[in-house]
C-alpha positions in Angstrom: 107.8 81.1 115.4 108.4 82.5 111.5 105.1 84.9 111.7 106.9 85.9 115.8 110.4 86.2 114.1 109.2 89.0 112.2 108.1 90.8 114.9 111.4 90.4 116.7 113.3 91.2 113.3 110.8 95.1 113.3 111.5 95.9 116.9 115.5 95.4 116.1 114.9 97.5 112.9 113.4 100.0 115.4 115.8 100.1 118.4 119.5 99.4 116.4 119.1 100.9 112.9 116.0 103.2 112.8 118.2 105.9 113.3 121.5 105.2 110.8 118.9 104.2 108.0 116.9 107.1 107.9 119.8 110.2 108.5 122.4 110.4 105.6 125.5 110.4 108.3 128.9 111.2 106.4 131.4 108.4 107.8 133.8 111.5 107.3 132.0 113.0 109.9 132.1 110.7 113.1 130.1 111.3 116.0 132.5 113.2 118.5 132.9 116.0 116.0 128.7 116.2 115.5 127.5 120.1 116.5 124.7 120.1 119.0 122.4 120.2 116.4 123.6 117.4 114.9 123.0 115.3 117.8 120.0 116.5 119.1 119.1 115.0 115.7 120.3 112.2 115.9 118.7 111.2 119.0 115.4 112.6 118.1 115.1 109.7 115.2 116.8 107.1 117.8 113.6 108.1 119.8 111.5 107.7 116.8 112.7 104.5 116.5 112.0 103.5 120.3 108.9 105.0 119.8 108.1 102.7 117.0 109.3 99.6 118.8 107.4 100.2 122.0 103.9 100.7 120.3 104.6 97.4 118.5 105.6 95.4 121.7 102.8 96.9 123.7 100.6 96.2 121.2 102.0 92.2 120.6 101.8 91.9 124.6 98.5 93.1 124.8 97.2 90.4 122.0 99.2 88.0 124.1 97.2 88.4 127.2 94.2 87.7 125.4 95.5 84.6 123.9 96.7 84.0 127.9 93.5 84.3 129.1 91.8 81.7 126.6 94.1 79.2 126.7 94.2 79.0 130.8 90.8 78.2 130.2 91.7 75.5 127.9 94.0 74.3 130.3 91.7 74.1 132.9 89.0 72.6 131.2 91.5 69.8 129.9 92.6 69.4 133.8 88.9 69.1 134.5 88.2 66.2 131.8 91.2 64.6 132.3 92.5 65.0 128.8 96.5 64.8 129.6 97.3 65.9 125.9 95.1 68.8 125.7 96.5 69.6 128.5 100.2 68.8 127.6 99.6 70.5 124.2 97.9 73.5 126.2 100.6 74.5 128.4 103.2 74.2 125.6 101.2 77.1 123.7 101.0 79.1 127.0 104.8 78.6 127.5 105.2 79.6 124.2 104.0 82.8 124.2 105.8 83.2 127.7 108.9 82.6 125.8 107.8 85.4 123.3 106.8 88.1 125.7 109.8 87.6 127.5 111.9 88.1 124.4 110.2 91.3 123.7 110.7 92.8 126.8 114.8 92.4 126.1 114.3 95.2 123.9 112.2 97.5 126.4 115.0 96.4 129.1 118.1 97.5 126.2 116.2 100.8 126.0 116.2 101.4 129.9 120.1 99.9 130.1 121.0 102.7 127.5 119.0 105.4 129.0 120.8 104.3 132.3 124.5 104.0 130.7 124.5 100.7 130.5 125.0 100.6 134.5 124.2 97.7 136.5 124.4 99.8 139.8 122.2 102.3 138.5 119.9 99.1 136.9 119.5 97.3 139.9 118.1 100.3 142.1 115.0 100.1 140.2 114.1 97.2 140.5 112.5 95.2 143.7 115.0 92.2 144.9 112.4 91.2 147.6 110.0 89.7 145.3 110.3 85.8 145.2 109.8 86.2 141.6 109.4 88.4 138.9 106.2 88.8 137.9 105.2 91.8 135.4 101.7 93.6 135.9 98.9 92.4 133.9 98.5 95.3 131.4 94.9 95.1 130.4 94.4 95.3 134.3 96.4 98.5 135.1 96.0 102.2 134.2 97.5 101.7 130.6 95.5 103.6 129.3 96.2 106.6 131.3 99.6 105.7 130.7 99.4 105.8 127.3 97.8 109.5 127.3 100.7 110.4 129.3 103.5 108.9 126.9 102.0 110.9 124.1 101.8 114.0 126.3 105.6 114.2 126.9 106.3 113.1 123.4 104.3 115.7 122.4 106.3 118.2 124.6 109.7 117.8 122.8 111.0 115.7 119.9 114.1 114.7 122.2 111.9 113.2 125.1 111.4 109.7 125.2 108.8 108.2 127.9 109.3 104.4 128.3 106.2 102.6 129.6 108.1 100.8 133.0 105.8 97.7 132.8 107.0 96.6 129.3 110.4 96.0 131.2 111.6 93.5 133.1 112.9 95.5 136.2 111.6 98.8 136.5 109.2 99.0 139.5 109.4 102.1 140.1 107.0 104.8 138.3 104.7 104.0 135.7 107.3 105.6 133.3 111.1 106.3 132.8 111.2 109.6 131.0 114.3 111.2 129.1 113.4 114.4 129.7 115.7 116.7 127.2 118.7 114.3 128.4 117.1 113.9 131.6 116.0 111.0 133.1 113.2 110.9 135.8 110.6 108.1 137.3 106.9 109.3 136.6 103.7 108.0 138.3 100.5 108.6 136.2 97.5 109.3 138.5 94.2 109.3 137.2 90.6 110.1 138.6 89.5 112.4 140.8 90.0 110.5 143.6 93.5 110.3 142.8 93.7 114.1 142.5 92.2 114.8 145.7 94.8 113.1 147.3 97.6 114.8 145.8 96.1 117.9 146.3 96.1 116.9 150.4 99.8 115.8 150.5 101.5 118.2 148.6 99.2 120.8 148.6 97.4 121.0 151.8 94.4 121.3 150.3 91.7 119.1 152.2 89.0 118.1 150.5 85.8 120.0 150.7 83.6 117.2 151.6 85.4 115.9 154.8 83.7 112.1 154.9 86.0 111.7 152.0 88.9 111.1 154.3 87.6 107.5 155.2 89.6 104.5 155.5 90.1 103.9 151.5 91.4 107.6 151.3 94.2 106.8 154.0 95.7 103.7 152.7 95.4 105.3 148.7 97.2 108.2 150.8 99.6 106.2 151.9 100.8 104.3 149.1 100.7 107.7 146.9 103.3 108.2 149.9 105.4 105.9 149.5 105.7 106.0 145.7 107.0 109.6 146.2 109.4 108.2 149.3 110.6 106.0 146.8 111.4 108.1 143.7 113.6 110.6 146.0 115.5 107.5 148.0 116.2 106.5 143.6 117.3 110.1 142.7 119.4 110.8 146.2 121.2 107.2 145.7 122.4 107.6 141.8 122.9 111.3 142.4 125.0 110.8 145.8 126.2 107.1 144.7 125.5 106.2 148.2 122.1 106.3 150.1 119.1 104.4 151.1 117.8 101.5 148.9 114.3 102.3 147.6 112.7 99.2 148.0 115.0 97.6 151.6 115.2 100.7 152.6 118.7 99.7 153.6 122.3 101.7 153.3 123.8 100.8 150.2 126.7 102.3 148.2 127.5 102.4 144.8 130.6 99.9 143.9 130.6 101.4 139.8 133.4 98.7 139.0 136.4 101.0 138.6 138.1 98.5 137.7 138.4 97.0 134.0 136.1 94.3 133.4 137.5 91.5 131.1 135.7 89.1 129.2 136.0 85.8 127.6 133.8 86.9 124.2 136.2 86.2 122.0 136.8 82.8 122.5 132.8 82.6 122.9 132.9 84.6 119.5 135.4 81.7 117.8 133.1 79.2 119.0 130.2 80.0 116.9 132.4 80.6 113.9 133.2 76.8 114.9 130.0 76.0 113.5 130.5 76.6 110.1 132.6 73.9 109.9 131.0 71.4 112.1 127.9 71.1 114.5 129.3 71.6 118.0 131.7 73.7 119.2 133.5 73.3 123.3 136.0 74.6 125.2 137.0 75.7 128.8 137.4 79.1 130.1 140.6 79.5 133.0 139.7 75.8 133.8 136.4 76.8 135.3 133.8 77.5 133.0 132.7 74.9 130.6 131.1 75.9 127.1 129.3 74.0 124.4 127.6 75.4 121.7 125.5 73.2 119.4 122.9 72.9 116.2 120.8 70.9 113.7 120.8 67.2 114.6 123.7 67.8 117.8 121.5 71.0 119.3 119.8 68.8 122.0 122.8 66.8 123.0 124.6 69.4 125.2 122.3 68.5 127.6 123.9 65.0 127.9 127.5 66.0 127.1 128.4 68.7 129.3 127.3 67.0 132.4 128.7 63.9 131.1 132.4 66.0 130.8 132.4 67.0 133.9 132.3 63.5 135.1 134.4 62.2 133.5 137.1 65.0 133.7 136.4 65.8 137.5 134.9 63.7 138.6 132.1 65.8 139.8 128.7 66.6 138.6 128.7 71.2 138.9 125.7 73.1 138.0 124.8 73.1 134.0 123.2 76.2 132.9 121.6 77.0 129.5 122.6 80.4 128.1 118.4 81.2 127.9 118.0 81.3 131.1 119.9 84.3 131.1 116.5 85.9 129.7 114.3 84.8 132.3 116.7 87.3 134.8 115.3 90.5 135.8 119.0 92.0 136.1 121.0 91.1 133.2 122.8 93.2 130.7 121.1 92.8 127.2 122.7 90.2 124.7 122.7 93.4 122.5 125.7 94.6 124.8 128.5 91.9 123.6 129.3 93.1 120.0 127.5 90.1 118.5 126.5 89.6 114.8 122.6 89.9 114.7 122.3 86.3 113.1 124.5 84.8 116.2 121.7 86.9 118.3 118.7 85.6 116.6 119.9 81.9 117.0 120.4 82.1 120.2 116.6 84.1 120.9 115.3 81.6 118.4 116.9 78.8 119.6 118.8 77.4 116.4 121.9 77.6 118.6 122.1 75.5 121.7 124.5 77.1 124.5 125.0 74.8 127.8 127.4 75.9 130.5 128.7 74.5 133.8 130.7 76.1 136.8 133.8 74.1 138.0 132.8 75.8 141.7 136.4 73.9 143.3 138.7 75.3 140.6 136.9 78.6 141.3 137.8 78.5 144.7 141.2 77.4 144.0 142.1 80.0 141.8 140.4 82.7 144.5 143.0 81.0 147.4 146.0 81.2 144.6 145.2 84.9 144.0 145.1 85.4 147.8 141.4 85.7 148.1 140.7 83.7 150.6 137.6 81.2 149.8 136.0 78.0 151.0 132.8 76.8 151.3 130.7 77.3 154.1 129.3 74.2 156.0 125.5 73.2 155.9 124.9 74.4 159.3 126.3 77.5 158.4 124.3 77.8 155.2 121.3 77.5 157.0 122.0 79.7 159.3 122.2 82.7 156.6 119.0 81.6 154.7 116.9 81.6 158.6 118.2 85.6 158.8 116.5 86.0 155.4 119.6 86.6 153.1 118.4 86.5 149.5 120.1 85.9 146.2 123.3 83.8 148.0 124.2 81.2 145.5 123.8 77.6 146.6 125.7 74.6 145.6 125.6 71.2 147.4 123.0 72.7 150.2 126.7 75.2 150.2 127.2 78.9 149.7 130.6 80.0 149.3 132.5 82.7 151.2 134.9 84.8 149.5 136.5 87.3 152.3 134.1 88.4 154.3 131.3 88.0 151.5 129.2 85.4 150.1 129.1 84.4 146.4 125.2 86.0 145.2 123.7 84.6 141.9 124.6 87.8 140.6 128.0 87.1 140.0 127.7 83.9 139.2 125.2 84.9 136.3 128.3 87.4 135.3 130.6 84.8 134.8 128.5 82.7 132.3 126.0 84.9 131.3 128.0 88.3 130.7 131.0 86.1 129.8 133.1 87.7 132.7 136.0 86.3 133.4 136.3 84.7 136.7 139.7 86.1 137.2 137.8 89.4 136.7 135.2 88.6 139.2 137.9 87.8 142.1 139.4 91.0 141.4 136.3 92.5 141.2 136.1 91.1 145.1 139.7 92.6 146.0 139.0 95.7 144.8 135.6 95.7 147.1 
């Protein structure tokens, strides 16, 4: 992971400092007294530097594919001959590079959560929640290439624009690519082919094709999806313009909660916790007598996975859901670690896992402390549980075959992933659901 680490230390070079290390900015001059000129400057060398990062992580993705695509036949051959630690040792390299393409995307993502104010309403309507999972396009199987020609095209166009390719993310399924456009931002789909422009030309221009045996079958459903693309793009722009609309992807009514409220966090006690370390090789506490934290290294980094569950034992007698603070990464909706005010070595040892972070949810003291703050909660019965899941309700949080109903709402893993994964404060989140 040294040679990777590198990488990973370039792209944050790119996206956080590109900008401050290569302008001489006066610190007796501070940004809210910059003339336009002076920031159209400035974000023409951030863009430089996101520029910079993306062609390095498309290009590290890319090689990864390859390596992808050899070792799954490794794998299969070692499945084949029965060779358990070829096969063991395979799908540790494959989960490996996983690990890494997943951390590279978190810089794509940061890019998108800045062009998008760091919003998660505004995040989450580009991205699919039907999907059962969230798998990424292959790239060497798409129209990157076209893309490509079309990111250099509208950098070309203006040193402010900035045209992020959609598929390095981790949410953005709609357009091929998220353009700032001049302070604008806009979804764009790159067509390519003939074909392709044939059908535009029918749908928006009325132009039918001169040879009419075009029009078969193929042509219709191409038609179609080109369609729904566009259907899609103006339900996004109507819905963050209007802050109420129709969901692009459910095509349901959804509207915009932007949290007016202040959102509080429990950072800095996470923040003392790592300065903990210094001294000795774990660090724990408890957060409003719900959250559990423990935070370990060297020869303790493993044993969080035996203690916190352990704790909660033997103070509550209960075993709650553990969490480790990765998993937070392998979410297609989460606010960047970048977002927290962290030092960059406390973010590397948590991407590079030289810090061990394990978390539980005390789900009964939640609920308690919801009842106190007269927010009626409880949780629902098994019967009732199922009965949600047959009507297709996705993303409800589940503990003891249980979801939990706050008001008239059920607890999604959304909020739980705030709590411990955010560091939200779940005194925050019930306001958050009595201001809603």
């Amino acid at each position: 992971m040294k040679e990777f680490e590198k990488v990973i230390e370039q792209v944050f070079k790119y996206t956080h400092e590109y900008a401050f290390k290569n302008l001489d900015l006066k610190r007796d001059n501070p940004p809210e007294n910059w003339t336009k000129e002076e920031k159209n400057k400035f974000t023409e060398y951030v863009h430089i530097g996101f520029k910079k990062a993306q062609d390095l992580v498309l290009n590290e993705l890319l090689s990864y594919e390859i390596q992808i695509k050899e070792l799954n036949k490794t794998l299969k051959e070692s499945r084949r001959n029965g060779n358990k630690v070829g096969e063991k040792d395979t799908q540790k390299l494959i989960n490996l590079i996983k690990y890494k393409t997943t951390i590279l995307r978190i810089f794509m993502d940061f890019i998108a959560w800045q062009f998008l104010g760091g919003q998660y309403y505004k995040v989450r309507r580009f991205y699919d929640m039907r999907k059962k999972e969230n798998s990424r396009p292959t790239l060497s199987k798409s129209n990157i290439e076209s893309v490509k020609s079309a990111v250099e095209y509208y950098h070309a166009l203006n040193p402010l624009n900035f045209a992020l390719i959609s598929d390095l993310t981790s949410f953005i399924d709609i357009g091929d690519i998220l353009l700032m456009d001049n302070y604008r931002l806009r979804p764009i789909e790159v067509k390519e082919g003939e074909k392709n422009e044939e059908i535009f030309n029918f749908l928006f221009k009325e132009k039918i094709p001169e040879n009419l045996e075009t029009i078969d079958e193929n042509f219709l459903k191409q038609a179609k999806r080109v369609l729904n693309q566009a259907k899609r793009g103006h339900l996004l722009y109507d819905v963050l313009k209007n802050e109420k609309g129709i969901d692009p992807f459910t095509e349901l009514k959804t509207e915009v909660n932007k949290e007016a409220f202040e959102i509080k966090t429990y950072i800095d006690e996470f923040e003392k916790l790592v300065a903990n370390l210094d001294m000795k090789n774990y660090s724990y506490t408890i957060i409003e007598d719900i959250i559990s934290i423990g935070i370990y290294q060297k020869e303790m980094i493993h044993k969080g996975n035996i203690i916190i569950p352990f704790l909660n034992q033997k103070m509550f007698g209960k075993e709650y859901p553990v969490f480790n603070y990765r998993e937070k990464f392998q979410m297609p909706i989460s606010e960047p670690i970048f977002y927290y005010g962290l030092s960059k070595k406390t973010i590397f040892d948590i991407l590079f896992g030289r810090i061990n972070i394990v978390m539980s949810i005390n789900l009964d003291k939640f609920i308690e402390l919801c009842n106190l703050q007269g927010l009626e909660a409880r949780y629902l019965s098994e019967k009732e549980t199922m009965k949600r899941k047959t009507k297709g309700e996705i993303s409800l949080f589940e503990f003891e075959k249980k979801n939990i109903m706050i008001g008239d709402t059920i607890l999604g893993d959304g909020l739980i992933a705030r709590m411990l994964f955010d560091f939200v404060r779940p005194s925050s989140i019930i306001e958050y659901f009595k201001q809603s």
